[in-house]
C-alpha positions in Angstrom: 11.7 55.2 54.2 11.5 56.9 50.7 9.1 59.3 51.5 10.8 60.6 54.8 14.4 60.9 53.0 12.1 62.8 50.3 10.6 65.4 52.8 14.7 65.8 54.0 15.2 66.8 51.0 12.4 69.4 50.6 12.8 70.6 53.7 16.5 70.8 52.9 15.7 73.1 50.0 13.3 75.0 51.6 15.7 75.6 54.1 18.4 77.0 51.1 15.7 79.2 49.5 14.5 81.1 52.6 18.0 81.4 53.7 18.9 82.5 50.3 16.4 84.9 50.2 17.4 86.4 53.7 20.4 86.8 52.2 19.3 88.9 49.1 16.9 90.5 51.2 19.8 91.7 54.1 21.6 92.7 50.9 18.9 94.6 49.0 18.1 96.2 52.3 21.8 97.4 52.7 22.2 98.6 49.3 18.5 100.8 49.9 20.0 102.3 53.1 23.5 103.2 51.8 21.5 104.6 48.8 19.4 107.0 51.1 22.2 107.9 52.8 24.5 108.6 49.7 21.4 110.6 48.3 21.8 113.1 51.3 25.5 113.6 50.0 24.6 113.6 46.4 22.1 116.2 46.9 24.1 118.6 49.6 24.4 121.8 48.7 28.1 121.4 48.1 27.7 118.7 45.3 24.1 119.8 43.6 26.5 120.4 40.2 29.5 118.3 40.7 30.1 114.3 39.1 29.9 112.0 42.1 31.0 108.4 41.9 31.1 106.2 45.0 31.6 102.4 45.2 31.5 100.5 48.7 32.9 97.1 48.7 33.1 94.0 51.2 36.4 91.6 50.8 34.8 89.4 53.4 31.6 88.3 50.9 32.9 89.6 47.5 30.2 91.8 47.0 29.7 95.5 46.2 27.5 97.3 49.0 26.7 100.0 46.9 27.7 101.8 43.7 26.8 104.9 42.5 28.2 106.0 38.6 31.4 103.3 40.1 31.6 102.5 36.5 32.5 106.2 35.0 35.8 108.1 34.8 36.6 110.7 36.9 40.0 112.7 37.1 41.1 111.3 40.7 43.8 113.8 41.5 46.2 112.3 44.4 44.2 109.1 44.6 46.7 108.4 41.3 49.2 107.8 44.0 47.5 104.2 45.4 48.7 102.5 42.3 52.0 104.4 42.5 52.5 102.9 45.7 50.7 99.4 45.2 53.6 99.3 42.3 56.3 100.4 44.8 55.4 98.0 47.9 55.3 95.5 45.3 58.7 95.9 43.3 61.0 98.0 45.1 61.2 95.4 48.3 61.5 95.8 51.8 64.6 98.9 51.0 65.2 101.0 48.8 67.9 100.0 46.0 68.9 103.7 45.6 71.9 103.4 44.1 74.6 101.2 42.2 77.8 100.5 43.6 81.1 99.2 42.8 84.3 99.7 44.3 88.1 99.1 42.6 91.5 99.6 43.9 91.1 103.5 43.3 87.4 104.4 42.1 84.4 104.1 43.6 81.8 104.0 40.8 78.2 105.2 41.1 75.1 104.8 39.5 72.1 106.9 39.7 68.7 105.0 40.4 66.1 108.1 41.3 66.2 107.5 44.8 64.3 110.9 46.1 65.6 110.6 49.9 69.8 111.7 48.7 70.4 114.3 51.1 66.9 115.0 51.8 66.4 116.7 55.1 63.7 114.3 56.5 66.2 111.1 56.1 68.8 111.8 58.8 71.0 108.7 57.5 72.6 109.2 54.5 74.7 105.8 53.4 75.8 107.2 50.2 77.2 110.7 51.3 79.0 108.8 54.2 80.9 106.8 52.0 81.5 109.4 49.2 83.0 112.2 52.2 85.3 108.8 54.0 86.8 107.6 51.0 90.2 108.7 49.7 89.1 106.8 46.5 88.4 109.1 43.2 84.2 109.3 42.5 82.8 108.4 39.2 79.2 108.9 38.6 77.2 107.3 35.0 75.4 109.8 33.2 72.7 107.7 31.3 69.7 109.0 29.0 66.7 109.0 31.7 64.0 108.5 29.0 61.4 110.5 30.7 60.8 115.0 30.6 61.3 116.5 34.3 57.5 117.8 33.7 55.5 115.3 34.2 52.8 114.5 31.4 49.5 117.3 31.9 51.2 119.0 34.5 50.4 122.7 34.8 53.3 124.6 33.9 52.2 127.8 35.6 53.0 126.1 38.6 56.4 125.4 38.1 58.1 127.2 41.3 55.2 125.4 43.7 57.0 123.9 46.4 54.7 120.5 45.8 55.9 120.2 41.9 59.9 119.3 41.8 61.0 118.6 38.7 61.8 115.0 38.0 65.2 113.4 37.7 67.8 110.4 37.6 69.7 111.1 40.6 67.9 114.1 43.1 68.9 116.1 46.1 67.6 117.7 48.7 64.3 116.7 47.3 64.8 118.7 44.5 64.2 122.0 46.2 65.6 125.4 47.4 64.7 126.1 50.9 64.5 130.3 51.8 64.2 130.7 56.0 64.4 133.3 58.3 67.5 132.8 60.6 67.4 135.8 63.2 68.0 139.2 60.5 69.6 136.8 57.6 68.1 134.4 55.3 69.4 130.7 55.5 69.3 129.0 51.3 69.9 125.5 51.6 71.5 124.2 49.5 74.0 127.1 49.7 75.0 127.0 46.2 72.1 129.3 45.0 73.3 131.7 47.5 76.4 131.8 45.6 75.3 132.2 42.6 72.4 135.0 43.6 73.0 138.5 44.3 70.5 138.6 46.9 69.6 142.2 48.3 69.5 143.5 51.9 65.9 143.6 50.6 64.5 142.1 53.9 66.1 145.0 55.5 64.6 148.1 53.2 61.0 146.1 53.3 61.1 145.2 56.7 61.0 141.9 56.4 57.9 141.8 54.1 58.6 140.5 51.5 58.6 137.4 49.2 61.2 135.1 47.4 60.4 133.9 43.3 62.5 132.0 40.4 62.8 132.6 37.2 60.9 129.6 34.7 63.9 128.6 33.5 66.3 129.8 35.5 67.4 129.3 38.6 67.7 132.8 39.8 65.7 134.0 42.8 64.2 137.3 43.2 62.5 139.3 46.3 59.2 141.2 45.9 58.0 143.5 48.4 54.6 142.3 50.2 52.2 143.2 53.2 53.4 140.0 54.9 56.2 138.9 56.5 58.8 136.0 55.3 59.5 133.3 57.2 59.6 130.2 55.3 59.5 128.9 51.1 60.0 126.2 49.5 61.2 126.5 45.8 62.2 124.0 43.0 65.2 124.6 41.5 65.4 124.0 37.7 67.8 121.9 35.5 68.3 120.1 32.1 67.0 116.9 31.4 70.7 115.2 32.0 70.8 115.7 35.2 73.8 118.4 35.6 72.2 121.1 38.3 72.2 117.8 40.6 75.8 117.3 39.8 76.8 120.9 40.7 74.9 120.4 43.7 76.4 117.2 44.7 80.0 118.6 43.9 79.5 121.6 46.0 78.2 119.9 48.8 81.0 117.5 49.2 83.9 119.9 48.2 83.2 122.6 51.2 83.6 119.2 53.3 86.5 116.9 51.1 88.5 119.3 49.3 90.1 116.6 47.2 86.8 115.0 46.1 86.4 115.0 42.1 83.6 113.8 39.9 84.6 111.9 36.7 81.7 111.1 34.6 81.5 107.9 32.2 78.6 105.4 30.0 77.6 102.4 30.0 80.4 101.6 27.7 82.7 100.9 30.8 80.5 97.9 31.3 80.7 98.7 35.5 79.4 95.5 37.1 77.6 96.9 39.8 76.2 96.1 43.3 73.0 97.2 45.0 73.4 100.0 47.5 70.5 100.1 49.9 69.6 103.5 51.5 66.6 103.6 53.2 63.6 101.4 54.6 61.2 101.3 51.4 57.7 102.1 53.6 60.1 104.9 55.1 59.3 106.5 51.8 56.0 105.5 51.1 54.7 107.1 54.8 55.3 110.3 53.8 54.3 109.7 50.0 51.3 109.0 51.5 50.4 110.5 54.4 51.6 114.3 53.3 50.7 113.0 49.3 54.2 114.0 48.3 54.0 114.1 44.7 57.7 114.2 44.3 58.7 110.7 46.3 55.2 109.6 44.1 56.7 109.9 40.6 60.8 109.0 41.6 59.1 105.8 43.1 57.4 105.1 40.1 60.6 106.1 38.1 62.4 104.1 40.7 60.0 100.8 39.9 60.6 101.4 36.3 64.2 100.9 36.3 63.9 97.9 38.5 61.6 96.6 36.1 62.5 97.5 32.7 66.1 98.6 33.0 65.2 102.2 32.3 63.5 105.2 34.2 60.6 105.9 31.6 57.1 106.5 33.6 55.1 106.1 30.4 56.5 102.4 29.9 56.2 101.4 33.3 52.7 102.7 33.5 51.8 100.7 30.1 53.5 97.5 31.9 51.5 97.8 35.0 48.5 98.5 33.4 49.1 95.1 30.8 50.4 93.0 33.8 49.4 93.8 37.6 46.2 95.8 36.5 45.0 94.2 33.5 41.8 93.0 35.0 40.6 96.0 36.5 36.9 96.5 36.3 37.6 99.5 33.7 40.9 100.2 32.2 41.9 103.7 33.6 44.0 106.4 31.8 47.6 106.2 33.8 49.8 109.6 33.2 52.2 110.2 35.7 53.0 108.8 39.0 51.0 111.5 41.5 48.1 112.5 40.0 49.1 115.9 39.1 48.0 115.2 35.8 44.7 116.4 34.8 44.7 113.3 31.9 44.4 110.8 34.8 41.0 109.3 34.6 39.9 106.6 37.0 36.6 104.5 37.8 35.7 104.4 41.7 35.8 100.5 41.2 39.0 100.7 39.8 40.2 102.1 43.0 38.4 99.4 45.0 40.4 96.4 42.8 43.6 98.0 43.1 43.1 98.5 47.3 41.8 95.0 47.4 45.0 93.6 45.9 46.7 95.6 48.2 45.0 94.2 51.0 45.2 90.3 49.9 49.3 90.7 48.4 50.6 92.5 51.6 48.3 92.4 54.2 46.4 94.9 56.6 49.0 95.8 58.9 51.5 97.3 56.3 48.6 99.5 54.8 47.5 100.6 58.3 51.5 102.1 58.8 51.6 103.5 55.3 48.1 105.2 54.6 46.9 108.0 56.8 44.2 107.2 59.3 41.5 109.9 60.6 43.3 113.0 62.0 46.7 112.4 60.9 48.0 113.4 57.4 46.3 115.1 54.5 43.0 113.8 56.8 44.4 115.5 60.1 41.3 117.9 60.5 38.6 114.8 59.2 37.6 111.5 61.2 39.1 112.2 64.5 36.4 110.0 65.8 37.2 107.3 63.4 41.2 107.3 64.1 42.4 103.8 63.6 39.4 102.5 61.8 39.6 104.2 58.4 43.0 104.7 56.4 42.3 106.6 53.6 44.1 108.5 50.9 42.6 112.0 49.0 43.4 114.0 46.3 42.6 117.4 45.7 43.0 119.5 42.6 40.4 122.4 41.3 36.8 120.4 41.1 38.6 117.9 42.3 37.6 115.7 45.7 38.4 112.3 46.1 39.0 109.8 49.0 39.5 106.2 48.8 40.3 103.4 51.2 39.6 101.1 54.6 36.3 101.2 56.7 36.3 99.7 59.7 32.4 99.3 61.1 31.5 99.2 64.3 30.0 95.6 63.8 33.8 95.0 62.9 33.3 94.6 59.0 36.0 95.6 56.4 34.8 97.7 53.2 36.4 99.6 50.3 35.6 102.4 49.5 36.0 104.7 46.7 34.3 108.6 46.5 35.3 110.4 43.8 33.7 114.3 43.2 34.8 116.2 39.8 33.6 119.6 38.9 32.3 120.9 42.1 32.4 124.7 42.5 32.4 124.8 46.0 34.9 124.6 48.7 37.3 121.1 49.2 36.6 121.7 52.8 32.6 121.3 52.6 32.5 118.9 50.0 34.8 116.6 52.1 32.6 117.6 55.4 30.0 116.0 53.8 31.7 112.8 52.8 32.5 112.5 56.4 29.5 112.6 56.8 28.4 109.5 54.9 31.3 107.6 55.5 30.8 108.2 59.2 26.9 106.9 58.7 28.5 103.7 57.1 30.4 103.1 60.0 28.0 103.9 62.7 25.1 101.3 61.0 27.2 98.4 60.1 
């Protein structure tokens, strides 16, 4: 009897080992075919003098696939915003707290809170302005120290008028930007203050039309240059002081062509307001576009927007330090946070990091809310990449000079999760073929397993 319960046992722990080393084998195997396979995209013509890093990851085991220099730093441009949002899925709810509000017998008191969808023309409702243009009440808005520059930290300040750098603030509107169209032979401005306080030319008339519209740095007067091409459309930041008062102007101007007996009357914290939470939008209403477009703007006001929720305070540098000591303190490496949408240059990243931060995003709030708020192939900032892969890989890049990167969800064909991370610094040649030949390899990963 002893000897057949003994050869159970062996064969038992025969069993074990050769399954065991099936496993390590399938494994081993995996890792050698992803590594050929990565070696093709290592060694394309496109990335012969560039950093790569890519780390491919399975929830489902635990396991990394493969990595490839996943333990090195690497400037990850936009792929700054996944903890951005992680942060803001996590602490800003299911809506957006955009503002403080408290009503008395004749004031309505209001209270800034960053929220970057006031009067911004993709949010078509507008709680806020709705109850600011019914009320017969008087308005009084808190001016408060916001603790944080309207530049971002690293940001290039030669690109201060690009329409995808808005300055910063406590309390925007209309995203923070002037918008220049053609409207038959006029120009529309919205808002229509900085037509009022331009002397714009009948230049589109003496250029025909060709021409092009530029600010000031710190102004916000507009001038327009003659070109070859004609206007149609621009985008400009307008420019303000670090209190917050070209927003006021705006606000003020805006309501008085509509309520002629609206007034603003500012006040501190002194008055000891006891406020309630005003709710304006749906939160993942925000993070969409954030996301899908990589609007660097709704990026850092979310962040600033967590911050205040957080810390009682809109100050991006001690919200990142928070995060980074809370929520992210065991990441693989600990990454160099500077602002909220990677426009930063002093960002620097692991691929792995990435792959933690996505993973907690998966396990804290599930597939289906990702799948809504990243872009999958051909829509977004990956519309012209992994058509063929719609709905099976949601994604988010970045792109800056030298700068490729693309992290996210894989869906296989054997019907195997992974995430992914492929970062590419220092390339000198174009975004578009380096990221044709990350398709590439991603696409291979998803064909074979």
């Amino acid at each position: 009897m002893l000897n057949v319960q003994l050869r159970g046992l062996f064969s038992l722990k025969k069993l074990l080992i050769i399954n065991f080393s099936l496993l390590i084998f399938t494994s081993c195997s995996v890792q050698q075919k992803i590594s050929k396979s990565a070696k093709q995209v290592i060694n394309d013509t496109s990335l012969l003098t560039a950093h790569v890093g890519i780390s491919i990851y399975e929830p489902e085991s635990g396991k990394y696939w493969y990595n490839y220099q996943g333990d090195k730093y690497f400037v990850p441009a936009s792929n700054t915003k996944i903890p951005t949002c992680y942060a803001a899925m996590k602490y800003l709810g299911d809506s957006l707290m955009g503002w403080y509000v408290k009503e008395s017998n004749d004031t309505i008191y209001i209270k800034p809170n960053g929220d970057p969808t006031f009067l911004h023309p993709d949010f078509k409702q507008q709680r806020l302005f709705d109850l600011i243009i019914r009320t017969k009440k008087k308005i009084s808005v808190e001016v408060f120290d916001p603790q944080f520059q309207r530049f971002g930290n690293g940001w290039t300040w030669n690109d201060f008028d690009a329409s995808y750098m808005p300055e910063r603030s406590t309390r925007p509107i209309y995203g923070n930007l002037v918008t220049f169209k053609m409207n038959g032979d006029s120009i529309e401005i919205i808002p229509k203050y900085f037509k009022s306080i331009n002397n714009f030319p009948s230049a589109w008339w003496e250029y025909g039309k060709r021409f092009d519209i530029n600010r000031s740095k710190h102004t916000n007067y507009f001038r327009i240059q003659k070109t070859s091409s004609i206007f149609t459309f621009k985008q400009i930041p307008f420019t303000g002081s670090d209190n917050g008062n070209v927003e006021d102007i705006l606000l003020l101007d805006t309501i008085w062509s509509i309520k002629k007996d609206f007034l603003m009357y500012y006040h501190g914290s002194y008055l000891k307001v006891h406020y309630n939470n005003f709710f304006t939008q749906s939160t993942d209403s925000l993070l969409k576009p954030l996301m899908h477009r990589s609007d660097n703007f709704f990026a850092e006001q979310s962040l600033l927007m967590v911050s205040n929720e957080r810390l009682g305070v809109m100050n991006d540098a001690k919200i990142i330090d928070t995060l980074l000591k809370t929520d992210f303190k065991d990441l693989p490496q600990r990454p160099r946070w500077a602002d909220g949408s990677g426009l930063s240059r002093y960002n620097l990243f692991t691929p792995q990091d990435f792959v933690s931060i996505l993973n907690k995003m998966k396990n804290e709030f599930g597939m289906e809310r990702i799948k809504v708020i990243f872009p999958t192939g051909g829509t977004g900032t990956i519309s012209n990449y992994y058509k063929a892969d719609s709905n099976y890989i949601f994604a988010k890049t970045g792109t800056l000079s030298g700068v490729v990167a693309l992290s996210g969800f894989l869906y296989t064909k054997k019907g195997k999760l992974l995430i992914f991370s492929t970062l590419v610094n220092n390339h000198q040649a174009s975004s578009t073929a380096v990221r044709r030949a990350v398709e590439k390899f991603i696409q291979g990963i998803r064909e074979k397993y």
